[in-house]
VOGU-3710 file (C-alpha; in Angstrom, 3 decimals, decimal comma):
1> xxxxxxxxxx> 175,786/164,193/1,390  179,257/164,638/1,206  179,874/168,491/0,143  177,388/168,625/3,417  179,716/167,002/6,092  182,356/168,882/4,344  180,772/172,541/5,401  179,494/171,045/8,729  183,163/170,434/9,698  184,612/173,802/7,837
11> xxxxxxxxxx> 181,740/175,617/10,414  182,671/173,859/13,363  186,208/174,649/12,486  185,924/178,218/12,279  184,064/178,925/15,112  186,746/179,834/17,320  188,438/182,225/15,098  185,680/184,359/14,327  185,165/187,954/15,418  183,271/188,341/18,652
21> xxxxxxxxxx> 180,466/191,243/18,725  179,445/192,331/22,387  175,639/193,982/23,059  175,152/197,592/21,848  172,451/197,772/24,728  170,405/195,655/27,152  167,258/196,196/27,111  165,361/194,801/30,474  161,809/193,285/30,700  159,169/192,634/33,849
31> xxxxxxxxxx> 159,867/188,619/33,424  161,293/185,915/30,743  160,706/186,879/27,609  158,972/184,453/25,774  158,092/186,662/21,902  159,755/189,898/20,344  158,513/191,708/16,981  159,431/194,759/15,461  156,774/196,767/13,940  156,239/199,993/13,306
41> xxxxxxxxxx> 159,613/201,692/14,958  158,940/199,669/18,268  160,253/196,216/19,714  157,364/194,506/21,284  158,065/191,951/23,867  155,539/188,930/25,559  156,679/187,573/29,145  156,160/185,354/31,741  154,941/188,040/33,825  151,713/188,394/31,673
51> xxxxxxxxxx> 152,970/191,453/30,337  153,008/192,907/26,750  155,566/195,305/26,346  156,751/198,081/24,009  160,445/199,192/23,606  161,174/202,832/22,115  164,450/201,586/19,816  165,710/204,837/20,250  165,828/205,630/23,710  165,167/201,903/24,794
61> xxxxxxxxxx> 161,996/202,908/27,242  159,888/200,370/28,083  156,601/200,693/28,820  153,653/198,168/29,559  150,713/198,257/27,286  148,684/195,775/29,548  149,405/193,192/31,940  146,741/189,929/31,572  144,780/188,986/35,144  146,448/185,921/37,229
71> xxxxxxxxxx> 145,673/182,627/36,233  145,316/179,634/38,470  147,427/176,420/38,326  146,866/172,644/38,434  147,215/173,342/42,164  144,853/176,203/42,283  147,592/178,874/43,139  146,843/181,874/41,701  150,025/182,769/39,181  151,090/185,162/36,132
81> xxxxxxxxxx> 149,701/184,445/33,078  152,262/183,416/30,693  152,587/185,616/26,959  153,235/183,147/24,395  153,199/185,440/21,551  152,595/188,926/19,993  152,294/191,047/17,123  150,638/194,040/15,896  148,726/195,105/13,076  147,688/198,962/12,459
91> xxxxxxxxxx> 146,345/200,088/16,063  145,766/196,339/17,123  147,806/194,174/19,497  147,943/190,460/19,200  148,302/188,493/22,599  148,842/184,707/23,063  148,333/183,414/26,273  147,472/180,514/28,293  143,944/180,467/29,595  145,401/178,299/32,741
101> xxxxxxxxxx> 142,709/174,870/32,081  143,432/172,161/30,235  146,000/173,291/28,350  144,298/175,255/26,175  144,963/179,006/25,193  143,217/182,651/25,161  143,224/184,633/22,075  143,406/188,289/22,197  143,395/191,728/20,290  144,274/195,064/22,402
111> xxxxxxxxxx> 142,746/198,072/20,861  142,184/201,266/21,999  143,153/200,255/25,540  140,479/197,439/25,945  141,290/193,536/25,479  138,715/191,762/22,987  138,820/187,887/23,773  138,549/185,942/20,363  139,542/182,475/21,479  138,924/181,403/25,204
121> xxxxxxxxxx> 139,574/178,152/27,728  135,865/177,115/26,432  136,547/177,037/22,517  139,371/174,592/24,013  141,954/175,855/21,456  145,824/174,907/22,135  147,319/177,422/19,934  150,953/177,921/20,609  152,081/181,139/18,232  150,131/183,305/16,522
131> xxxxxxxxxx> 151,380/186,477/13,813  148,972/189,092/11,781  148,798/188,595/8,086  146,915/192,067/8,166  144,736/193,629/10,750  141,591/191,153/10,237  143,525/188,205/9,881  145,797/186,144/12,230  147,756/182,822/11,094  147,336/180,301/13,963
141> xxxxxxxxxx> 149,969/177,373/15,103  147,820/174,543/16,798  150,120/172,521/19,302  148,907/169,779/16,521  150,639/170,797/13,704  147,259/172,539/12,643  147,051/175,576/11,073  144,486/178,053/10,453  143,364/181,292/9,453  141,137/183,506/11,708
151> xxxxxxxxxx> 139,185/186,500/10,231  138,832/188,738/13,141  135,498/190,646/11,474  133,846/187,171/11,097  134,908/185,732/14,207  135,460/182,773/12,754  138,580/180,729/11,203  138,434/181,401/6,944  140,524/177,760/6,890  142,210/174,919/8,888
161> xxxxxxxxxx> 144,140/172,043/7,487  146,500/169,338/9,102  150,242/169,844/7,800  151,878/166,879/9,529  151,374/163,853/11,996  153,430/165,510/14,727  153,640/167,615/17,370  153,977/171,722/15,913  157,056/173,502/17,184  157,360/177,351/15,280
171> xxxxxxxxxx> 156,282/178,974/12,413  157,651/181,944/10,574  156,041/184,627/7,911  157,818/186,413/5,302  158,058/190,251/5,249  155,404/190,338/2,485  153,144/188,486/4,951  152,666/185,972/1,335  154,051/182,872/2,516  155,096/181,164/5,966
181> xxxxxxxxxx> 157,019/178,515/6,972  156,121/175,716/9,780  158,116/173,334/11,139  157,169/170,582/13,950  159,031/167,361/16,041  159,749/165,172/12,943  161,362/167,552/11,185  159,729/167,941/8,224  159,032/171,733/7,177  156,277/173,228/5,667
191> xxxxxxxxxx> 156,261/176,498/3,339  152,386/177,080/2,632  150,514/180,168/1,456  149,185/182,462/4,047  146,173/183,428/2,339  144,999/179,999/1,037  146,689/177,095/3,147  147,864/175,793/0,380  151,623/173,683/0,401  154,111/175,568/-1,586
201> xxxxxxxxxx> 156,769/173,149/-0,472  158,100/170,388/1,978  161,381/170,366/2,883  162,411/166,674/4,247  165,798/166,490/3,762  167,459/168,928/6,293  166,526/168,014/10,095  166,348/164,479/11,016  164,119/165,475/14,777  162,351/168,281/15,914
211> xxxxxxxxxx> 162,923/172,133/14,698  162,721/174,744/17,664  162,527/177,604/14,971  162,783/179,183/11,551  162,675/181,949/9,433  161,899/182,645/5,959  162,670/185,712/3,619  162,729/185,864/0,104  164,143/182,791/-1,245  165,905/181,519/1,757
221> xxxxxxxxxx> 164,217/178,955/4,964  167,112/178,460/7,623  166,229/175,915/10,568  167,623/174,513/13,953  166,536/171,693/15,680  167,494/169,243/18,895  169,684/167,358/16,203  171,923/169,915/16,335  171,604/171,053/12,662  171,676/174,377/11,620
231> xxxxxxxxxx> 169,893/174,281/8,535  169,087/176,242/4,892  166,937/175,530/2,118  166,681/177,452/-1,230  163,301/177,329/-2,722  164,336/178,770/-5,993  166,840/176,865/-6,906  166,434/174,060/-4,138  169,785/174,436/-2,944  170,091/172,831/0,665
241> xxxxxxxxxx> 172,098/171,963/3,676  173,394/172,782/7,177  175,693/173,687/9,873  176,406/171,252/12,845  176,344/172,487/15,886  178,024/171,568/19,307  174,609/172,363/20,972  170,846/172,005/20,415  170,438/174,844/17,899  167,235/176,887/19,997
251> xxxxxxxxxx> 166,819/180,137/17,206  167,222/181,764/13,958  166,814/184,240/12,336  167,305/185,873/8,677  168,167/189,613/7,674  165,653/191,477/5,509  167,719/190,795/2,459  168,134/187,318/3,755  171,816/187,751/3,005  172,507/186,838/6,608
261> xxxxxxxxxx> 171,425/183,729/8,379  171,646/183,812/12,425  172,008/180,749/14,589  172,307/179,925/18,264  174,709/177,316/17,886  176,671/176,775/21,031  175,738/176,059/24,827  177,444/179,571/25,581  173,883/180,537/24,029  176,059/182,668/21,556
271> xxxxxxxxxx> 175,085/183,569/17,861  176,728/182,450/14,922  175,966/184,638/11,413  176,870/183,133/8,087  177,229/185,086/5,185  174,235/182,390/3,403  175,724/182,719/-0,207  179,528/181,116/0,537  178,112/179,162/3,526  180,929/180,632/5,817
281> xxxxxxxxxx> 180,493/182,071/9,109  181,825/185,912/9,831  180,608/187,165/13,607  179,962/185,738/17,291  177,678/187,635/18,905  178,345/186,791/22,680  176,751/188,184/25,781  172,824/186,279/26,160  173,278/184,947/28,947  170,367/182,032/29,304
291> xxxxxxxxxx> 169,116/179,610/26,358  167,396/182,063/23,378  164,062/182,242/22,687  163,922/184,649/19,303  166,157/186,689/17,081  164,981/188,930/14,631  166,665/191,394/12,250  165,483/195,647/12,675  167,964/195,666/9,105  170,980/194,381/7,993
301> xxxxxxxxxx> 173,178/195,934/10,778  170,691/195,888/13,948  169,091/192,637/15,382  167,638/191,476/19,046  167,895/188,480/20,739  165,196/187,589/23,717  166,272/184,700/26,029  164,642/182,437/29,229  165,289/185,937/31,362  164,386/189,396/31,325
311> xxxxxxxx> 167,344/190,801/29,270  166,733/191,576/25,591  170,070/192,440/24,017  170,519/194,764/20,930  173,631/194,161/18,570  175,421/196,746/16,281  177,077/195,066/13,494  179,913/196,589/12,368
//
């Protein structure tokens, strides 16, 4: 406990002597962007507008694969449907959205220019993220802290379990698609195997409320929650900890060699990278200018970072 308060203070300390980093390019969406991926050469990006969008990373065009009908609201007022999350798996698009009754959500896979509904307002599903483990299966996040496993060419979910008593907040999948991590409003996170369900571990020792988001790569989890905790976890050699933070820590994000760790840390809505294996801090990335909603690293040198707004920045590191 003590080596921890030790490196929270050392982090807080440094802060305003690091290097500051300024956007390499902004790259503009139809509304708030609510999801960003990278997959296969392209950054795709799921907004308020009811948009799915893809971003050419070399010459930053954006262009809309398909914008979802207008939903009503509780007041009967026709509005955009909001994206809550995408992905993409060989020549199929994964859409998120919400079905505008009762809180549930719709489910949908865009191929070859047509939208094939797999979960609708009637299967009364409240699914709040959703990734591709390969192009026939999608990990679900139920607003429950469920979790499940849907085999598009079945139509039908291959598992579900309950992982905690609370209230789900994010999940994350490694690159090899082989294991994901969940965390929810007490806390507690969950690394489980994709394939089966099954817990690989539970990390209770990190954030004390709830965890807006994580990421997992090869041995590393990192974490940040409303108590202000920027956390990491080890699960080789069960090495923990975190980073305080003067502000509710909103994203993170690891590097494919999950070297570096990346944390919105401050209410500037800045991001903080640590160098993971001495703990220590070594670039502000400044320039986002509303609360962040992802990060995620293109390779060691190139990341994005998608915020309540339309502007998704790209950073260079040097």
């Amino acid at each position: 406990m003590k080596r921890w308060w030790i490196i929270a203070l050392m982090a807080l300390g440094l802060q305003a002597g690091l290097p500051v980093l300024h956007p390499a390019a902004q790259i503009e969406a139809d509304g708030a962007v609510n999801d960003i991926v990278l997959r296969d050469g392209a950054l795709l990006m799921g907004t308020d507008h009811g948009s799915l969008q893809s971003v050419d990373l070399k010459t930053h065009e954006v262009k809309t694969l398909v914008t979802l009908k207008k939903i009503k609201d509780f007041m009967g007022d026709m509005i955009d449907d909001k994206v809550f999350s995408v992905d993409k798996a060989g020549d199929r698009y994964l859409i998120l959205s919400d079905s505008g009754e009762g809180g549930y959500s719709n489910l949908e896979i865009l191929e070859g220019g047509k939208l094939k509904r797999l979960y609708g307002a009637e299967d009364q599903r409240a699914i709040i993220k959703a990734r591709f483990i390969d192009s026939d299966h999608i990990l679900l996040g139920y607003l429950s802290d469920e979790v499940g496993l849907y085999e598009v060419s079945s139509g039908k979910e291959v598992w579900h379990r309950q992982l905690e008593p609370s209230k789900f907040s994010d999940f994350d999948i490694d690159s090899e698609k082989k294991r994901a991590v969940f965390s929810c409003e007490s806390g507690v996170l969950t690394v489980i195997d994709t394939h089966t369900g099954k817990t690989l571990a539970r990390i209770d020792k990190i954030n004390v409320d709830n965890v807006f988001s994580v990421a997992i790569e090869k041995n590393w989890v990192v974490s940040g929650g409303q108590d202000r905790r920027a956390g990491y976890d080890n699960l080789a050699t069960g090495e923990h900890g975190y980073f305080s933070s003067d502000f509710l820590v909103y994203a993170v994000a690891l590097s494919p060699s999950s070297e570096i760790a990346a944390y919105a840390m401050h209410d500037d809505n800045s991001i903080t990278l640590y160098h993971l294996a001495t703990k220590s801090p070594f670039l502000l990335l400044k320039g986002q200018k509303s609360i962040l909603t992802r990060i995620v690293f293109a390779d060691e040198k190139t990341l994005y970072s998608a915020s309540h707004d339309p502007i998704v920045m790209e950073w260079k590191l040097p």
